[in-house]
N, C-alpha and C positions, 0 to 999 in steps of 0.2 A: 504494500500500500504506500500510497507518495500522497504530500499534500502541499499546499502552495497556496499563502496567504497574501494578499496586494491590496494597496490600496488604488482605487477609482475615481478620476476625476474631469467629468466629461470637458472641462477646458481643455486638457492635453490634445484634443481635439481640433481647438480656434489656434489658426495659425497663429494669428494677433496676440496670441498672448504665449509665444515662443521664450520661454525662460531670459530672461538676460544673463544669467548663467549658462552658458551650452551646456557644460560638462553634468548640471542637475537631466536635462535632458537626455547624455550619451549613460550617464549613468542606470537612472530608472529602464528607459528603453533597454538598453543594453541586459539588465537583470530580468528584464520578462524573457527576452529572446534566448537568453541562455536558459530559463524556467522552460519557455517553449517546446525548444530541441532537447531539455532532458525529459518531456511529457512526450514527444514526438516518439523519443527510442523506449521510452515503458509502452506507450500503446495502449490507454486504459479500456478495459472494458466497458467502465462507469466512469461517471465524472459526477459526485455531489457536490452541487456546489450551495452553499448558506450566503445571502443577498438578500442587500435590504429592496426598499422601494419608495420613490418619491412624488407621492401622490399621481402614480401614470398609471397603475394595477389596481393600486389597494387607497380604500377612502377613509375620512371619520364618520362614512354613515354607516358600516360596519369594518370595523380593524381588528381583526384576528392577532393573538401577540406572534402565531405560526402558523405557515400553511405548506401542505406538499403538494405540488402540481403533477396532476397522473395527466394531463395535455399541457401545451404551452405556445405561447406565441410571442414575439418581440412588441414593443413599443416604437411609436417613429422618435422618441425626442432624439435631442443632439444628433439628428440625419439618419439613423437608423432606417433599415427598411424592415416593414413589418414581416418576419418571418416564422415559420412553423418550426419549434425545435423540436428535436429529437429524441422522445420522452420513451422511455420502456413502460408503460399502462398498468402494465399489470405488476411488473416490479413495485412501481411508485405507490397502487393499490397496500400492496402487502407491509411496505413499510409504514404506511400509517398505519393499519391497523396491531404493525409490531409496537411501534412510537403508542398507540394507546394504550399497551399492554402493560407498559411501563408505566404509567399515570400521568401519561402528557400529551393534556386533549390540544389536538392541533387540527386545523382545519383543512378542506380539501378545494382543488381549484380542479373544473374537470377544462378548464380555457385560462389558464395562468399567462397573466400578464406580466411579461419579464420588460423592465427599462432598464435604463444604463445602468444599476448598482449589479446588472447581470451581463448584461450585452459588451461594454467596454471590457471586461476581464473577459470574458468570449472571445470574443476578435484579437485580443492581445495575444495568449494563451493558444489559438486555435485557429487563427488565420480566418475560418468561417464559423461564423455563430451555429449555424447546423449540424459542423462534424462531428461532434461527440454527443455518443449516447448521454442524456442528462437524466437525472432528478436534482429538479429545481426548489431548493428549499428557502419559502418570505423567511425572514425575522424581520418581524416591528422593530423597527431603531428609530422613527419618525415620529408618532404619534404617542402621546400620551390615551392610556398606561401603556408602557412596553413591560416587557417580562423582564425580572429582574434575571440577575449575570448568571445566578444560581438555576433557574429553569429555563435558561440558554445552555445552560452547561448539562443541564440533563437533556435535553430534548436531543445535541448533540452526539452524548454518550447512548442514546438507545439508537439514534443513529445507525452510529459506529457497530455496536450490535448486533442488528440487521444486517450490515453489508459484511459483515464476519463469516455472518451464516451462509453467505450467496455462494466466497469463492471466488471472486470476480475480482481480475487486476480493476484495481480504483485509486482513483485520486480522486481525494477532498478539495475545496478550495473553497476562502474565508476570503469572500469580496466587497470590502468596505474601507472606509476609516482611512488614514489615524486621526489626529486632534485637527478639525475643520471647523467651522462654523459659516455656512452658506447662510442666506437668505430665506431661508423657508419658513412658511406662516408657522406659528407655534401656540397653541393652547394656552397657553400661561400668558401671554400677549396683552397686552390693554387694546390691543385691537382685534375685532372681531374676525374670527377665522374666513376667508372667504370661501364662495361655493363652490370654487374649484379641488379647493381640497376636501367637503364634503360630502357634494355631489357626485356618484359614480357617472363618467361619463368620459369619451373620447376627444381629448383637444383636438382642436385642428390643427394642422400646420402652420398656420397665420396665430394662434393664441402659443403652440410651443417655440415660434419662434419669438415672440415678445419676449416669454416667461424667459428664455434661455439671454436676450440680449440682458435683460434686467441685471443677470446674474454676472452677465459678461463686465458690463461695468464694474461691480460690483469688487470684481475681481480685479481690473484697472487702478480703481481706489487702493486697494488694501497693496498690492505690488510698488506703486507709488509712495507708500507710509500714511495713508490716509484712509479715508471712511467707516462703516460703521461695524465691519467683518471684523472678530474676534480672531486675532494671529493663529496661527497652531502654534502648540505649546511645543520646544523640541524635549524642555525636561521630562513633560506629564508623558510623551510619546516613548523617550528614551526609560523610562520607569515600566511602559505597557512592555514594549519589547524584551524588555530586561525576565518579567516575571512570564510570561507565555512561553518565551523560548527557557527559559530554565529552572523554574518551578511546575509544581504543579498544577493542570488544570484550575485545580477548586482555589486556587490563591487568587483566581478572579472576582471570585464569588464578592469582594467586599467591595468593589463599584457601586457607585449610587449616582441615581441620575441629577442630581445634585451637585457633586463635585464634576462630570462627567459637562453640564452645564458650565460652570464658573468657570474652567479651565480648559477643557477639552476644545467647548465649542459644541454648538448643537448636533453636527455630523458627527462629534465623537463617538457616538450612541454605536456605530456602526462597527467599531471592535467589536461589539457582541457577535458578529459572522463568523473572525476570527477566533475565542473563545468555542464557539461550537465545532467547528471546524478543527481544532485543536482536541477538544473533547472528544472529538471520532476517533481521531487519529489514537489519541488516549485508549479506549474502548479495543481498538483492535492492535496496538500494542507498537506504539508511540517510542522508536528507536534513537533516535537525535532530530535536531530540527537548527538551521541556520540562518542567521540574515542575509541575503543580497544585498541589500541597499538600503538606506534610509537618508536622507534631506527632505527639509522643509521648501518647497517652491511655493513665493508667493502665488506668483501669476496663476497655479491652479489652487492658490488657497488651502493648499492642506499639505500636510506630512506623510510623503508621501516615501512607504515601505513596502520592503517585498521578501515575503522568508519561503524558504521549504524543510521539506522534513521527510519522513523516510521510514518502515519499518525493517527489522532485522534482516529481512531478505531482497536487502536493495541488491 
């Protein structure tokens, strides 16, 4: 078993906002494509991958804290083309109902809407978001309540469990994070949530391209020393990495969305991918695990890191 945690950040996308650092760029890039070709020569049979969602799937008219998608399909934002992934049905079937055996009720998507907190690590990782067999698992990192780091870390481990049983060369992968803070409406807000993130429904093109410039600025601002975006933390990030790669799982468990706010940054939320993804790998017997890379780029607003790991039989 192999697994591979990255963070996502659909800027890396906008030409315009090309690091003023090269070397953050030849860096990052460079550590997927070497992730790539070592997933390219394992060949997995599965790919789980744990991602969050930024109101393009999943709404506040119902937010699951989990869901496993037995279909799926892409989102357009950040240019994406809407496409059909490549879901095993009845695998994906089995493993919820193994996930509720274990007392972690998680919900079912028979039309799973994957956006970029899936597609960008897809493409990166796979060249075509369709190659690999998936089961695509939501975690809530977005909305209030999310499930706390502890019943991230179990839903994970029964995971892991399941794909023990199957047999099946697999790689994990925790697509989110590290300490960002985007722009995104937020519950706790003195201003009202708007109906976009409410309301279930498909933007347009012309409404995801607004949403996405808004952000684009946004990200202009804070690369320049200014606006209203909350820095990534490199310490808070260099403490996350420190304890996943070298303690145990359950040493996550004491996150709270609280500190995870003041410091992190509201996208921080999304190590919780990382954390389950870690906790599979945990589950089916979690051999070493490495960093790639880590720097902070502003121009994509987040800390952005890349680890793998490995079980005894690399």
């Amino acid at each position: 078993m192999r697994l591979v945690c990255t963070a996502h950040s659909p800027l890396m996308l906008v030409d315009e906002l090309a690091p003023a650092d090269a070397s953050s760029t030849a860096g990052f890039f460079g550590a997927l494509n070497e992730r790539a070709k070592w997933i390219e020569e394992y060949d997995p049979e599965l790919v789980v991958m744990f991602a969050p969602d930024h109101f393009n799937g999943f709404f506040h008219d119902l937010m699951p804290s989990f869901c496993i998608g037995t279909e799926a399909v892409t989102t357009r934002d950040w240019g994406f083309p809407e496409q059909q992934l490549k879901v095993p049905t009845q695998l994906a079937e089995r493993c919820v109902d193994h996930v509720r055996s274990r007392d972690i009720d998680v919900a079912i998507s028979r039309r799973m809407k994957c956006d970029h907190g899936f597609t960008v690590t897809l493409r990166k990782l796979f060249g075509e978001m369709d190659r690999p067999v998936l089961l695509p698992v939501f975690v809530n990192c977005a909305a209030h309540p999310r499930p706390t780091f502890e019943r991230v870390r179990l839903l994970g481990q029964a995971i892991g469990e399941f794909v023990k049983q199957q047999g099946l060369r697999t790689l994990f992968v925790g697509s989110g994070g590290l300490s960002h803070d985007p722009p995104t409406p937020r519950a706790d807000s003195p201003q009202p949530l708007p109906a976009r993130v409410i309301d279930r429904h498909t933007p347009s093109l012309d409404e995801l391209a607004q949403r996405e410039e808004r952000v684009i600025a946004q990200a202009k601002a804070l690369a320049a020393g200014g606006g209203a975006l909350l820095e990534p933390d490199r310490e808070w990030d260099r403490q996350f990495l420190e304890r996943i790669l070298s303690e145990p799982v359950q040493s996550c468990d004491r996150y709270t969305d609280a500190e995870i706010n003041r410091v992190a940054g509201f996208g921080g939320h999304e190590v919780r991918t990382w954390v389950a993804a870690f906790a599979a790998m945990q589950a089916v017997g979690l051999h070493e695990s490495r960093l790639d890379f880590y720097r902070v780029v502003p121009e994509w607003i987040t800390g952005m890191g890349v680890v793998h790991g490995w079980t005894q039989e690399r």
